[in-house]
Phi, psi and omega in degrees: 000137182283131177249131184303163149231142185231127178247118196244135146242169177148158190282176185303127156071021143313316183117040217256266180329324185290291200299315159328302181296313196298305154283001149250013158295300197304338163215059141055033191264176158311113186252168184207055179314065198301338154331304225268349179274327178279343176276009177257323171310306177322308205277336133322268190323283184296349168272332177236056177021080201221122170325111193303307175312005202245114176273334166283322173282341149333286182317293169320309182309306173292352166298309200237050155268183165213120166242142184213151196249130162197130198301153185206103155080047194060342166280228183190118198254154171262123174247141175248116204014069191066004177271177145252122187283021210264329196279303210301306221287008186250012163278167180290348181301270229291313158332295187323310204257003191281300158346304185293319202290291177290035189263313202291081192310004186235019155282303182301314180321288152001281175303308201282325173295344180277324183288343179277317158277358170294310137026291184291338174284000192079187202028074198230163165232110186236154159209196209139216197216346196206032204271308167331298180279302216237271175339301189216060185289009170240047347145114162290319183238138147230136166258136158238132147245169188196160227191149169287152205292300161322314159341277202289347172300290168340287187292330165281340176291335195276357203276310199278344190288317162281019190237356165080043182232122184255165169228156178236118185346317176267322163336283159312331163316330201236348141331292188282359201266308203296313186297308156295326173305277161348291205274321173301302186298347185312171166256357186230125164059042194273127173325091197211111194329068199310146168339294177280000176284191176239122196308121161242081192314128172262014211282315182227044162271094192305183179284271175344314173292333164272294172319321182298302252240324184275336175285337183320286181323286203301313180306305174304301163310357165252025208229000000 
């Protein structure tokens, strides 16, 4: 049976990370949270008090990290030179700073050359922002999602809430509104739909409801 690559994109608190981990439970594929490699290099970059905006010294710093995504618990822990990173790299610090970082082409490099070989056998679930377009434009499935900016405001508060972190609703709105703004613009890898992927609104959508429709997919193309 041919084993897929599934690309899922769409901006912060799409339901991207949820859906993801579900639909490659659910077909016994690789999940690949490529977010979480970039917030852990950001979360370098802030440990060793190095200006996120200073792109040559990013760049040096992504020469010698080693970041590895390896499975825990159905899940997946982040190791950041050999520490495990899973918690830190989810503050709002790193959130802030994350952007500026994967701003950085030799950072993208870096990253894209570890996803392509996590990758090359197929049966995989990646998601991100640039997995579609740029990681794997040749994709067997592709999604982008996406949600209305309250929603996902909504959803990131309750996210931070369970870390005993409070927030406030328009703040984060207008967080994730600079952040996207930020990522549609870039000149590298910039946050964007492929042509050929498929729309998935999540705003009044379950989590169940978003998996059936991405295993839906991935079944007809193995059918």
């Amino acid at each position: 049976m041919k084993r897929l690559i599934i690309a899922i994109d769409g901006p912060a608190a799409s339901g991207k990370s949820t859906t993801a981990k579900l639909v490659a439970a659910r077909l016994g594929y690789l999940h690949v949270d490529t977010g979480a490699m970039y917030r852990a290099m950001t979360l370098k970059v802030l440990e060793k008090d190095i200006n996120p905006q200073d792109a040559k010294a990013v760049a040096l710093v992504a020469r010698t990290t080693r970041i590895r995504l390896l499975p825990n618990d159905g899940g997946f822990r982040v190791e950041l030179d050999g520490s495990d990173v899973s918690e830190k790299i989810r503050t709002p610090v790193v959130t802030k700073a994350a952007s500026a970082v994967s701003m950085v082409p030799e950072v993208r490099q870096r990253m894209v050359e570890e996803q392509r070989e996590m990758g090359k056998q197929g049966a995989i679930v990646l998601e991100g922002r640039d997995i579609g377009t740029v990681v794997f434009p040749k994709a067997d499935v592709k999604i982008f999602m996406l949600a209305h900016p309250r929603e996902r405001a909504v959803r990131r508060s309750k996210e931070l809430a369970a870390k005993g972190i409070a927030t406030e609703l328009d703040e984060l709105e207008k967080e994730m509104a600079e952040r996207d703004s930020k990522d549609t613009n870039r000149s590298i890898s910039p946050l964007t739909k492929a042509d050929d992927a498929i729309l998935l609104d999540t705003t009044n959508l379950t989590i169940d409801e978003q998996v059936d429709f991405i295993v839906k997919k991935a079944k007809e193309k193995l059918s």
